[in-house]
DRENTOR-41315 format. One record per residue (C-alpha): residue number from 0; x, y, z; residue in one letter. Coordinates in nm, 2 decimals, padded with zeros to 4 digits. Example, Ala and Ser with C-alpha at 12.3 -4.5 7.8 and 13.67 -1.06 7.14 Angstrom:
BEGIN
0 / 01.23 / -00.45 / 00.78 / A
1 / 01.37 / -00.11 / 00.71 / S
This chain:
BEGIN
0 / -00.38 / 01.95 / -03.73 / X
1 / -00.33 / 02.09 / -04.07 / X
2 / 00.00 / 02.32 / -04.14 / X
3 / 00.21 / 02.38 / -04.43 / X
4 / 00.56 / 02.26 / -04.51 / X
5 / 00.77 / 02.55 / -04.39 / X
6 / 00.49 / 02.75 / -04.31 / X
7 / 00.48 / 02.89 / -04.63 / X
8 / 00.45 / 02.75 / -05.00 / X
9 / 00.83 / 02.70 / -05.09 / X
10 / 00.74 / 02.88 / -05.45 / X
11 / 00.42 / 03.02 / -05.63 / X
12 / 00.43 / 02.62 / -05.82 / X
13 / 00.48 / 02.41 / -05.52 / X
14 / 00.18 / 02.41 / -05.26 / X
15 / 00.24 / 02.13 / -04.96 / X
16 / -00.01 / 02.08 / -04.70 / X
17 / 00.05 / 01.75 / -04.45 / X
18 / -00.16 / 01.71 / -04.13 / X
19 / -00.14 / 01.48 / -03.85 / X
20 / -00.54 / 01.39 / -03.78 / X
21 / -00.53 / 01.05 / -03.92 / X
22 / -00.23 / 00.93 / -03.68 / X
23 / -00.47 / 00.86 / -03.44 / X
24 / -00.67 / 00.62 / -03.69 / X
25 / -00.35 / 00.49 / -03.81 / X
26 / -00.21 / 00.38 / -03.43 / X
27 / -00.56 / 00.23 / -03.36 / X
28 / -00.58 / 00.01 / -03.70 / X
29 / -00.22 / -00.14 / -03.63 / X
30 / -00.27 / -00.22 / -03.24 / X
31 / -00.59 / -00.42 / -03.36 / X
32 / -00.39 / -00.63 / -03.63 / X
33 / -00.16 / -00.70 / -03.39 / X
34 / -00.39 / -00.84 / -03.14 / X
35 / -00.49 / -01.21 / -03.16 / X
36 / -00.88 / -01.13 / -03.24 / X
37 / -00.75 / -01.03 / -03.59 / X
38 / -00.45 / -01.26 / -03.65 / X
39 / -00.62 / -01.45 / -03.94 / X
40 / -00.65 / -01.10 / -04.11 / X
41 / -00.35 / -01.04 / -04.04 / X
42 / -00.22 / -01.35 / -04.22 / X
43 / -00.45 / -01.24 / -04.47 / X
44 / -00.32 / -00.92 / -04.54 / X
45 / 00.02 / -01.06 / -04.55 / X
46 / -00.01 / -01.29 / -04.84 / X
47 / -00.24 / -01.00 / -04.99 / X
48 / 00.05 / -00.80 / -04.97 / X
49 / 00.34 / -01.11 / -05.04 / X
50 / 00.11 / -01.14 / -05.40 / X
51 / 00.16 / -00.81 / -05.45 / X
52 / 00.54 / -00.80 / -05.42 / X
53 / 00.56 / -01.04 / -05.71 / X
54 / 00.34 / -00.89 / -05.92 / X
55 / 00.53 / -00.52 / -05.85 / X
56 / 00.88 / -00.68 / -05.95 / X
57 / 00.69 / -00.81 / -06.25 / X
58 / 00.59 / -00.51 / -06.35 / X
59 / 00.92 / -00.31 / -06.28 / X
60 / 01.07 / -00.59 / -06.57 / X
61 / 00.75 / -00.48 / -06.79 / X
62 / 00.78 / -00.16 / -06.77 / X
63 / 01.15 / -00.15 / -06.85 / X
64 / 01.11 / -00.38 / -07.17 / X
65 / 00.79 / -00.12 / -07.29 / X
66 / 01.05 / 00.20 / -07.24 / X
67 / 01.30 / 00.01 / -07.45 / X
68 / 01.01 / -00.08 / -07.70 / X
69 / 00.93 / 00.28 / -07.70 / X
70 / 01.28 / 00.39 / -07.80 / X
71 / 01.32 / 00.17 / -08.06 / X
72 / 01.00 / 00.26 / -08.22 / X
73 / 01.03 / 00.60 / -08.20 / X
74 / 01.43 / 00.60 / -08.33 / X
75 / 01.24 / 00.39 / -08.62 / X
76 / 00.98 / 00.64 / -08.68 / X
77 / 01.19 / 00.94 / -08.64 / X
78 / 01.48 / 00.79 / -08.89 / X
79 / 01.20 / 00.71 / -09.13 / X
80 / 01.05 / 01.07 / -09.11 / X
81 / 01.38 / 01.23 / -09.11 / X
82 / 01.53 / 01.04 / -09.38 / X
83 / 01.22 / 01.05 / -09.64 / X
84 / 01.26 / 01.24 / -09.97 / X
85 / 01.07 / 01.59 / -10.00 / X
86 / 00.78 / 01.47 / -10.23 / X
87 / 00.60 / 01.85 / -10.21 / X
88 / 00.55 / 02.05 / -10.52 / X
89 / 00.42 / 02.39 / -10.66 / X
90 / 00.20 / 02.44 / -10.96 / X
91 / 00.19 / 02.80 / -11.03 / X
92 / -00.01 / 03.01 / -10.82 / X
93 / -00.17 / 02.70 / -10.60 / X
94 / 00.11 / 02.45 / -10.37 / X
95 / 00.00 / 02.09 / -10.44 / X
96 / 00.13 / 01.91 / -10.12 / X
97 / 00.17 / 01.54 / -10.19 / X
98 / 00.13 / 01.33 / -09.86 / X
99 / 00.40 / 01.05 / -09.76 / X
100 / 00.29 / 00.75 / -09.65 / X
101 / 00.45 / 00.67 / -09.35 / X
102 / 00.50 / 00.30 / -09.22 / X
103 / 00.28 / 00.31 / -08.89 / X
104 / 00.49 / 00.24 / -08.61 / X
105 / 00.29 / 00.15 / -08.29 / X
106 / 00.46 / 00.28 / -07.99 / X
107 / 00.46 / 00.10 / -07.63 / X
108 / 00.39 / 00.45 / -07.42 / X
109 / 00.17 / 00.75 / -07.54 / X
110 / 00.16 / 01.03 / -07.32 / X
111 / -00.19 / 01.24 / -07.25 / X
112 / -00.10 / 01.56 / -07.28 / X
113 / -00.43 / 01.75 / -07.26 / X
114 / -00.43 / 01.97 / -07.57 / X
115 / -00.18 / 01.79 / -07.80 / X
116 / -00.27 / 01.38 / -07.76 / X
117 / -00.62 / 01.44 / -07.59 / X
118 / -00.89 / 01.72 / -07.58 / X
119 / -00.80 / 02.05 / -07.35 / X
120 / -01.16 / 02.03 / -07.19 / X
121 / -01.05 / 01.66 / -07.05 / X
122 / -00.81 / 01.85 / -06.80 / X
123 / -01.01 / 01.83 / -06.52 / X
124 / -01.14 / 01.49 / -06.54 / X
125 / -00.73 / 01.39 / -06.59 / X
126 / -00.61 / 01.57 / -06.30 / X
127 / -00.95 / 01.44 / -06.02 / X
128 / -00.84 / 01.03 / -06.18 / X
129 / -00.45 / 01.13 / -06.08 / X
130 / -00.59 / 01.25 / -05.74 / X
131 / -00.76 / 00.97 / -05.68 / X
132 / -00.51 / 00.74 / -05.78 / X
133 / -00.24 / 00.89 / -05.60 / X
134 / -00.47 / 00.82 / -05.27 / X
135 / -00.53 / 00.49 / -05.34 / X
136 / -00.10 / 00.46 / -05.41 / X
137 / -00.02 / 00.62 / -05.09 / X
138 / -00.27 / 00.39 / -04.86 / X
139 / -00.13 / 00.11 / -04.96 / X
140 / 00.25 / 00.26 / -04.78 / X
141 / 00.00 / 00.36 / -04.50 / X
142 / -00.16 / -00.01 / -04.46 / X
143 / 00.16 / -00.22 / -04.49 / X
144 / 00.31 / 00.02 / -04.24 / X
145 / 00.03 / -00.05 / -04.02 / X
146 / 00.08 / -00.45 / -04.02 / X
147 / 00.44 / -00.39 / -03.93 / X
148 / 00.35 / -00.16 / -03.67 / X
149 / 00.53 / 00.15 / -03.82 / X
150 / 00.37 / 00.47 / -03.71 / X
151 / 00.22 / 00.74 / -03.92 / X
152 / 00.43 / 01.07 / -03.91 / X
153 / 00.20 / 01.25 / -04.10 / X
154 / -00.08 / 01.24 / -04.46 / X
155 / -00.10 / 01.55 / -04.67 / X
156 / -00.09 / 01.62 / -05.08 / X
157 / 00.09 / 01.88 / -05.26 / X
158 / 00.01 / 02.04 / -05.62 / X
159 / 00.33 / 02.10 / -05.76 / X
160 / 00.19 / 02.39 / -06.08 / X
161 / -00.16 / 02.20 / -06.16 / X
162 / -00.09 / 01.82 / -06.11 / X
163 / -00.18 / 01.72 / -05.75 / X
164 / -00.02 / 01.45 / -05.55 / X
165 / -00.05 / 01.27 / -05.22 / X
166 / 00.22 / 01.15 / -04.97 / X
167 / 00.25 / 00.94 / -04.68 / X
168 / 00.56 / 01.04 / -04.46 / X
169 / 00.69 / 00.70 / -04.21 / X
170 / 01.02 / 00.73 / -03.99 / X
171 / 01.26 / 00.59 / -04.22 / X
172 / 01.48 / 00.45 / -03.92 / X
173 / 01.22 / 00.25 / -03.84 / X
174 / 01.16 / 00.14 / -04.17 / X
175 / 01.54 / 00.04 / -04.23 / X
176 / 01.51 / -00.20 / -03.95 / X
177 / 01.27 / -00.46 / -04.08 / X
178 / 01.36 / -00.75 / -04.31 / X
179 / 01.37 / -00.74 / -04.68 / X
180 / 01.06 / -00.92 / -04.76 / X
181 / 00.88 / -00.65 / -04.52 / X
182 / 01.03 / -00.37 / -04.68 / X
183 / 00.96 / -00.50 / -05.02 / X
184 / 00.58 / -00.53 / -04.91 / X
185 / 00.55 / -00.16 / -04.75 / X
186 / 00.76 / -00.04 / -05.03 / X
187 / 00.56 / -00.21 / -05.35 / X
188 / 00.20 / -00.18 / -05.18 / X
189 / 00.15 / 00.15 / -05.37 / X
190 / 00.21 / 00.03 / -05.67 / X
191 / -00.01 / -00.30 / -05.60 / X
192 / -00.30 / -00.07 / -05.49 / X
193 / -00.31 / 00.11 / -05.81 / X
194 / -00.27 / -00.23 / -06.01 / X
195 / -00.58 / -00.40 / -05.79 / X
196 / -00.83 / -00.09 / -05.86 / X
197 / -00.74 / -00.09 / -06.24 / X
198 / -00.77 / -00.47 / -06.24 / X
199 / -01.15 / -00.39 / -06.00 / X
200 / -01.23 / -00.14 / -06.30 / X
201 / -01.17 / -00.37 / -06.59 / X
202 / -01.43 / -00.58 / -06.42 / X
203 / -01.65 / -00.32 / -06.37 / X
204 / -01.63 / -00.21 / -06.77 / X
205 / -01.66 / -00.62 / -06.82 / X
206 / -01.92 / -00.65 / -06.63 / X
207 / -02.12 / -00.35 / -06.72 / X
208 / -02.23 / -00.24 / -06.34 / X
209 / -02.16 / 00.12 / -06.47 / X
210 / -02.44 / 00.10 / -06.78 / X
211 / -02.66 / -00.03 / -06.53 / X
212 / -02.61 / 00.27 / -06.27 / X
213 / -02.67 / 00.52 / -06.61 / X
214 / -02.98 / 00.35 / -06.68 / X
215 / -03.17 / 00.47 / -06.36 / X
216 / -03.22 / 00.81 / -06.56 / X
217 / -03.11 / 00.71 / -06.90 / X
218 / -03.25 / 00.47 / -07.12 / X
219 / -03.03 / 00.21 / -07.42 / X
220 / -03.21 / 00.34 / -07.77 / X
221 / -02.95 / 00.18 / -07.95 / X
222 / -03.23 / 00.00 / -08.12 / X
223 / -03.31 / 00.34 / -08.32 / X
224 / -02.96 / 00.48 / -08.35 / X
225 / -02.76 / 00.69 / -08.15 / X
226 / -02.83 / 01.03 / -08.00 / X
227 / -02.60 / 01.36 / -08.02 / X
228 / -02.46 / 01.41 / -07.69 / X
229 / -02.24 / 01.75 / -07.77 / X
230 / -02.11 / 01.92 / -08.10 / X
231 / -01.82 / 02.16 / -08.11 / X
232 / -01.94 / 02.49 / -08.15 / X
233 / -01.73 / 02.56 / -08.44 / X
234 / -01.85 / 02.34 / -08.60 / X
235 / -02.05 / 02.37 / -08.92 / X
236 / -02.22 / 02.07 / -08.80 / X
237 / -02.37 / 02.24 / -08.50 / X
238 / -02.67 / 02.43 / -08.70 / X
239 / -02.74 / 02.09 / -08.82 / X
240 / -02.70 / 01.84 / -08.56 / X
241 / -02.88 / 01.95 / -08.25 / X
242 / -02.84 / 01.79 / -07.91 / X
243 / -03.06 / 01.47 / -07.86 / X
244 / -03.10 / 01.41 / -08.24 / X
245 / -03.10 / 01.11 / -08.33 / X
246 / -02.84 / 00.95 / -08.60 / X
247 / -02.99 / 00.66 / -08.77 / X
248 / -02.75 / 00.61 / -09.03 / X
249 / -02.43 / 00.69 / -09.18 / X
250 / -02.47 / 00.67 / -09.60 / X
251 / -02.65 / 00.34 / -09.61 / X
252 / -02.52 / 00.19 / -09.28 / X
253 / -02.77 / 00.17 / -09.05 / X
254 / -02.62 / 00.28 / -08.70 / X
255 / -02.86 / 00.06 / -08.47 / X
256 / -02.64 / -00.25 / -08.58 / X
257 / -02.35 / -00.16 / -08.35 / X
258 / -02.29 / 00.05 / -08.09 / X
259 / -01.92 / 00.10 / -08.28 / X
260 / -02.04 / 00.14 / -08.55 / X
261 / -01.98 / 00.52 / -08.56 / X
262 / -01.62 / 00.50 / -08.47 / X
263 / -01.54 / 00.22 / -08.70 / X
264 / -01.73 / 00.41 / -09.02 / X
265 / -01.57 / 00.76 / -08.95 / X
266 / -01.22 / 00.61 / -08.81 / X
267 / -01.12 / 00.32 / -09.05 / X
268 / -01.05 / 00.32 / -09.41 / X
269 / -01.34 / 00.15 / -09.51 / X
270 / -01.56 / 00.15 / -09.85 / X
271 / -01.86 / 00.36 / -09.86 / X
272 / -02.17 / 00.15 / -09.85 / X
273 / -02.40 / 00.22 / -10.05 / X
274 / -02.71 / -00.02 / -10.03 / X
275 / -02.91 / 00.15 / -10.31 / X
276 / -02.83 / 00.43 / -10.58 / X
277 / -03.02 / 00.73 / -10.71 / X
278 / -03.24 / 00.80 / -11.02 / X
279 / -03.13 / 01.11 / -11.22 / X
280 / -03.19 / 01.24 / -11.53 / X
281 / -02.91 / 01.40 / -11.72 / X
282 / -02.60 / 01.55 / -11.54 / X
283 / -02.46 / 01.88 / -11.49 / X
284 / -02.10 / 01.99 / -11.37 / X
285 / -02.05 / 01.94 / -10.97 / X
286 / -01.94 / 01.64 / -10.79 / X
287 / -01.88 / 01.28 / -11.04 / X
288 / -02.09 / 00.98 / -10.99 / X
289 / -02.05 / 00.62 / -11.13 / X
290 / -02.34 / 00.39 / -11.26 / X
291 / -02.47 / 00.16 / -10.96 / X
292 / -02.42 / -00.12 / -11.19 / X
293 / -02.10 / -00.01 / -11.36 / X
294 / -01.81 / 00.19 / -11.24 / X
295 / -01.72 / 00.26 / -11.60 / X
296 / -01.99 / 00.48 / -11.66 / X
297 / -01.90 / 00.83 / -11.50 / X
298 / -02.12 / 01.10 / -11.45 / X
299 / -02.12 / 01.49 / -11.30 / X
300 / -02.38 / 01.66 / -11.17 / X
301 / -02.49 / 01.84 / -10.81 / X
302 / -02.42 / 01.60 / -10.53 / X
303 / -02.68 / 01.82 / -10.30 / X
304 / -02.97 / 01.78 / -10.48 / X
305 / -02.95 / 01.35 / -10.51 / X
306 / -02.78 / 01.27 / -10.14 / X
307 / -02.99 / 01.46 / -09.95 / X
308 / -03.33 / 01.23 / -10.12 / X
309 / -03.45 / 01.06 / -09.92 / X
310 / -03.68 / 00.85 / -10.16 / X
311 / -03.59 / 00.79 / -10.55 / X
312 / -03.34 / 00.52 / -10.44 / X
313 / -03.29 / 00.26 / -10.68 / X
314 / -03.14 / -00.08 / -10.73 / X
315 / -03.04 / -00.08 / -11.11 / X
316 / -03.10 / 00.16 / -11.34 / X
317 / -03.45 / -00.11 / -11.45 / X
318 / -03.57 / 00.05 / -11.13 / X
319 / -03.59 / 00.42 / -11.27 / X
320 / -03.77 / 00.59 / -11.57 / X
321 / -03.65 / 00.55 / -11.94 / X
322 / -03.45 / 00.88 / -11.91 / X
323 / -03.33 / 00.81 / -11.57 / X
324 / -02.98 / 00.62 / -11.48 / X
325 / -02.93 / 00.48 / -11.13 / X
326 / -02.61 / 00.65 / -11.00 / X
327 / -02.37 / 00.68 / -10.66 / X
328 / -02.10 / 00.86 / -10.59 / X
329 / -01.74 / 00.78 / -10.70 / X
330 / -01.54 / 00.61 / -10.49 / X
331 / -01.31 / 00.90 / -10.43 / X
332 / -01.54 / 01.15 / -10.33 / X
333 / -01.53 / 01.26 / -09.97 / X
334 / -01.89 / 01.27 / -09.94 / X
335 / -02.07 / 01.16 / -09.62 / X
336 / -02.44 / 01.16 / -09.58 / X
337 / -02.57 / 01.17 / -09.20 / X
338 / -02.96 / 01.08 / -09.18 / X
339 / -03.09 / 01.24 / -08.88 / X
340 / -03.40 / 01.17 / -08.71 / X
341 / -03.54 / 01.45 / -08.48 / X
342 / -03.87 / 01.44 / -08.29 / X
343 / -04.07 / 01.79 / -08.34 / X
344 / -04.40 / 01.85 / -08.18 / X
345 / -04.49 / 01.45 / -08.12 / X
346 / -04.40 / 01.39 / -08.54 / X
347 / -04.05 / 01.26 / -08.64 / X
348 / -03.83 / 01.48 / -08.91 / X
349 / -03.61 / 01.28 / -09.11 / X
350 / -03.39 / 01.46 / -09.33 / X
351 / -02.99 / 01.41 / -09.48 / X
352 / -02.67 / 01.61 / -09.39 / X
353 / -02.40 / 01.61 / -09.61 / X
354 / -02.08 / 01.63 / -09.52 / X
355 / -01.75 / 01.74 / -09.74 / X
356 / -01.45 / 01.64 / -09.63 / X
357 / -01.25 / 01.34 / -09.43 / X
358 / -01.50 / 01.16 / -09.24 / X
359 / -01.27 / 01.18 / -08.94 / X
360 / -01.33 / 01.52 / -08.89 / X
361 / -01.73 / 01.44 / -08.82 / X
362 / -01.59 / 01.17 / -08.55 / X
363 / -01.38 / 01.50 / -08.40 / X
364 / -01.64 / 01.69 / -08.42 / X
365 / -01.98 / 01.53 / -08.27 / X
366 / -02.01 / 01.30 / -08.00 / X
367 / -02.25 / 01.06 / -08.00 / X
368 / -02.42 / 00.83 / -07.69 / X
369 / -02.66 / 00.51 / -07.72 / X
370 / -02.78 / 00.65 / -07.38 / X
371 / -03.09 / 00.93 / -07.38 / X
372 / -03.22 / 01.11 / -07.03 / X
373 / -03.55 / 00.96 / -06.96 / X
374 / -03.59 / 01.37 / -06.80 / X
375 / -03.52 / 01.66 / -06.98 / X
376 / -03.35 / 01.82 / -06.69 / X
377 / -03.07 / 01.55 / -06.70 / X
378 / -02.78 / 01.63 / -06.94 / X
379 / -02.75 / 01.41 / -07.23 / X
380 / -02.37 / 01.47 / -07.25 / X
381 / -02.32 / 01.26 / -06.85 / X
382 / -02.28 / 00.95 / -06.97 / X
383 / -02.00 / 01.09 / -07.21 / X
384 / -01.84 / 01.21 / -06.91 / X
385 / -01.86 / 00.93 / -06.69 / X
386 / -01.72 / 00.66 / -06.98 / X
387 / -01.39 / 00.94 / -07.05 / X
388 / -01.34 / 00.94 / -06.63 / X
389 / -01.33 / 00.58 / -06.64 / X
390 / -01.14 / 00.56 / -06.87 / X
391 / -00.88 / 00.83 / -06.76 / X
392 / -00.91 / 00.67 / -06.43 / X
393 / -00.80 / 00.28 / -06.59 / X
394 / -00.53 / 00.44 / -06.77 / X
395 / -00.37 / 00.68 / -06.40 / X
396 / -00.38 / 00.35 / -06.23 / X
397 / -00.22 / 00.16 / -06.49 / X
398 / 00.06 / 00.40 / -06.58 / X
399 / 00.15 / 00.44 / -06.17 / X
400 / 00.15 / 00.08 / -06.13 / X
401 / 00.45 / 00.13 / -06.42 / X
402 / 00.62 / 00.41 / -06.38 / X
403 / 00.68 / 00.42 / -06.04 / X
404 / 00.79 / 00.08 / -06.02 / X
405 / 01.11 / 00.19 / -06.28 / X
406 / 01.39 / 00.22 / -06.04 / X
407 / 01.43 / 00.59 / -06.14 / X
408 / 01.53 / 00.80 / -05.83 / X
409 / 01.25 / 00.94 / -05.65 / X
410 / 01.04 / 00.69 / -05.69 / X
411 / 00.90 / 00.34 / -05.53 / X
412 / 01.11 / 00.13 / -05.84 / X
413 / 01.46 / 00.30 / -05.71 / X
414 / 01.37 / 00.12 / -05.34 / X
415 / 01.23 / -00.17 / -05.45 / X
416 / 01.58 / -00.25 / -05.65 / X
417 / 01.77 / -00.16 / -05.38 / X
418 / 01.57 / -00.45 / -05.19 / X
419 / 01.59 / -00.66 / -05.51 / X
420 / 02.00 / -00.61 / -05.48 / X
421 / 02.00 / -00.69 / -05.14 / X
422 / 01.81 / -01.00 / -05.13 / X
423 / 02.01 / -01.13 / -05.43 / X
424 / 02.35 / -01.03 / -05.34 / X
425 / 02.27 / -01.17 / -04.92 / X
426 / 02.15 / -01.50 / -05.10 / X
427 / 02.43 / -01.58 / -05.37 / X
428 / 02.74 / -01.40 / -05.17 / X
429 / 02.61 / -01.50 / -04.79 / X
430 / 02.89 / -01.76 / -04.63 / X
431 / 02.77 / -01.93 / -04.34 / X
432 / 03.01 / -01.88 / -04.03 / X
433 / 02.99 / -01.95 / -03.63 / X
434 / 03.18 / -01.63 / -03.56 / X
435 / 02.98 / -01.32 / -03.48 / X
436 / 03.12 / -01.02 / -03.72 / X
437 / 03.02 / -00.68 / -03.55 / X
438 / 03.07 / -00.51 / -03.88 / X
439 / 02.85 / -00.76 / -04.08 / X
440 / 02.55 / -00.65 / -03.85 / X
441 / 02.57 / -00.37 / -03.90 / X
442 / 02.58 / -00.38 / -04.30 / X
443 / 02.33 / -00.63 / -04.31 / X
444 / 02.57 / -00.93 / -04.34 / X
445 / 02.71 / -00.76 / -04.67 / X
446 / 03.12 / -00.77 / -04.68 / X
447 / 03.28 / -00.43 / -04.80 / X
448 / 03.32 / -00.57 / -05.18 / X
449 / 02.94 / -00.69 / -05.20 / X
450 / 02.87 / -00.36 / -05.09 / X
451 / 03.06 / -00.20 / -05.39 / X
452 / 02.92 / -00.42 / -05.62 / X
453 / 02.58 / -00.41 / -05.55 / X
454 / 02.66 / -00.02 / -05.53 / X
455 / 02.77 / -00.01 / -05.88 / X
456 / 02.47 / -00.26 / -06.03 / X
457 / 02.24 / -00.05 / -05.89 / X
458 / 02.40 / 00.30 / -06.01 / X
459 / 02.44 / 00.15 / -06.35 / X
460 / 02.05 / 00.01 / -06.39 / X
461 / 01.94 / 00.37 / -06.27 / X
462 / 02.16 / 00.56 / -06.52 / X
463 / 02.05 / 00.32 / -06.76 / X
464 / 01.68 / 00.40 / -06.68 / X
465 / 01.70 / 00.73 / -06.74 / X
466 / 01.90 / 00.76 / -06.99 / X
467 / 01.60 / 00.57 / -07.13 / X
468 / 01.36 / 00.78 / -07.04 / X
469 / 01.54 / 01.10 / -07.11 / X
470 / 01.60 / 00.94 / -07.49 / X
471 / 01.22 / 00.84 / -07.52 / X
472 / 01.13 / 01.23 / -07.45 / X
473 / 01.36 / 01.35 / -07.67 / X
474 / 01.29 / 01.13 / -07.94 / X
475 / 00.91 / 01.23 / -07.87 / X
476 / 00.95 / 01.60 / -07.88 / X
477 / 01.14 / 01.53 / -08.20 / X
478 / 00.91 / 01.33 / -08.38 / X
479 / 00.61 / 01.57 / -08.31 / X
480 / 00.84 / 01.88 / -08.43 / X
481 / 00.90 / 01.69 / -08.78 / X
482 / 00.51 / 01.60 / -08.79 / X
């Protein structure tokens, strides 16, 4: 049975659809752990579960300590930003902008934000990772409920504007009346779940299971370079750079050596290399060189005609003719030479692109794969998109494991320190008596002034939390404003 809540969508941004079919499945799996053929998985699931408890309350502590990180570092890097002298100036008819070096902060949390922090076009793969992960969070209430023979009211998933999310709904009543340390196992097995698959994952990436799966229609040529999987299409690259080229080498360093080395070259402020120079004869006015040999001698002349030779490389200027010098460019010029290898017709064309301009902007622009389809039907761009879901789908499970064990309201964290609270204040406040005390039952042995004060700890630690929060978005929204 499949209906929605209220019978209609509460508003055009909140869908909810819950359905009762899997009660049945539900009612079927508890009665069979609580039989004695399965009471060793039973036991099994309990310490699964106990394991999980502690590694929940762990990461409720964690994740408190990174949003206070986070604050800190971005009321550092906003002060710094906000305080810094205006270094920009005019001359005449052309605004020379001089750029401030900022201290690099590095900030505990980074949202995604599809658009802004991460490409737009990742938006689907960011929003099927959250589904999945919010399934995996929810079975986790839906098995511990199970051992503990709590029925199933009813499974569904709602899409509150684009982001989808799962529920599980349990009687509450029922879930009030167990123990602490069952409650704190239904309520932190969500969070568990999503920390066990990201934990399964980083296996997987460590053990490479995923490259092998690829390699059924792809094959590795990292030993020749990497291939073009996709280039923007405004991009002045695109006429140049054609999907499955391959990219042998960027300026003299040959890209077969690492599988990172494309990142590292375009990303990090590293030298140019420059293995060998060029033989020219006399200079003109363009783009300024240096002597291979020398960086005192300086020379100008037209970068296109010498970077894009393939041949006429020298060593030292002994290497060239009697009017020749052996020359590379300066250090400052933003010149990057991409040697491209694409097959034509059964013969190989080799030829240079240059590129003007911060070699970041190559890295933004082209993706590049060590993985080529073995058939032309199969895209070469896959492989791309199977390495950014896996990654989107480490980083869904990781940040539910976190965030909903904060004990904001709303979410699993605000239970579990309610259960936290309880089991402390019962342990250090509990006074051992023969007389039965009606109203102790029923407060679960708390007297009326551990009751307040457990009240008011837990009050304060959620203000506190999001208060937290609240000042880590601000600061955020801030900070990108100034930038």
């Amino acid at each position: 049975m499949i209906s929605l809540a209220a019978g209609i969508p509460r508003s055009l941004f909140h869908l909810r659809v819950q359905t009762r079919a899997f009660n049945a499945h539900h009612d079927t799996f508890s009665l069979r752990l609580a039989s004695r053929n399965y009471l060793r998985t039973r036991k099994f699931l309990l310490m699964f579960y106990d394991t999980g408890s502690v590694l929940v309350i762990f990461g409720m502590f964690t994740a408190v300590v990174m949003l206070v990180w986070t604050m800190v570092s971005l009321l550092s890097s906003t002060f710094l930003r906000v305080t810094a002298p205006d270094t920009s100036t005019s001359l005449l008819k052309r605004a020379v902008g001089v750029a401030t070096a900022y201290p690099r902060v590095t900030h505990a949390v980074n949202p995604i934000i599809p658009g802004l922090t991460v490409p737009l076009k990742h938006l689907p793969l960011i929003l099927l990772s959250l589904c999945i992960s919010q399934i995996v969070h929810e079975s986790g209430h839906a098995i511990t409920a199970a051992i503990h023979r709590i029925p199933m009211l009813a499974a569904g998933a709602s899409i509150t504007f684009m982001f989808p999310a799962a529920f599980v709904t349990l009687p509450s009543a029922r879930v009030e009346e167990l123990s602490s340390l069952d409650r704190l196992r239904v309520i932190t097995s969500g969070c568990f779940h999503n920390l066990t698959l990201w934990l399964i994952l980083l296996a997987a990436a460590w053990s490479g299971i995923g490259q092998r799966m690829l390699l059924v229609g792809y094959e590795d040529v990292s030993a020749r370079g990497l291939v073009v999987a996709h280039v923007e299409a405004d991009s002045p690259l695109s006429m140049h750079l054609p999907v499955g080229a391959f990219l042998t080498a960027l300026d003299d360093l040959p890209l077969k050596s690492s599988r990172d080395a494309w990142s590292t070259y375009l990303l990090e402020p590293t030298p140019t290399t420059y293995i060998q120079g060029w033989c020219v004869d006399t200079a003109s006015s363009s783009s300024c060189f240096v002597s291979f040999e020398s960086k005192m001698e300086e020379y100008c002349t037209n970068p296109v005609a010498i970077l894009s030779q393939i041949r006429n490389r020298c060593d030292s200027s002994t290497s060239c003719l009697e009017s020749q010098l052996c020359i590379k460019p300066r250090g400052d010029q933003d010149i990057l030479r991409i040697t491209v290898n694409h097959e034509r017709a059964g013969t190989e064309d080799e030829r240079i692109v240059l590129w003007s301009g911060p070699r970041y902007e190559v890295w933004e622009q082209v993706q590049t794969t060590h993985l080529a389809p073995r058939f032309g039907i199969i895209p070469s761009g896959l492989p791309l998109i199977f390495a950014d879901f896996f990654q989107y789908l480490k980083l869904t499970n990781l940040s539910l494991y976190l965030l909903n064990s904060l004990p904001l309201p709303a979410l699993d964290g605000s239970q579990l320190l309610i259960i936290l609270l309880e089991m402390v204040f019962t342990r250090w406040f509990h006074t051992p008596s023969t007389i039965l005390d009606i109203e102790a039952l029923r407060t679960r042995g708390t007297r009326p002034y551990q009751r307040r004060m457990q009240h008011v700890l837990q009050t304060f630690i959620m203000i506190g939390t999001c208060t937290l929060l609240g000042s880590c978005v601000m600061l955020g929204i801030i900070e990108w404003m100034i930038v």
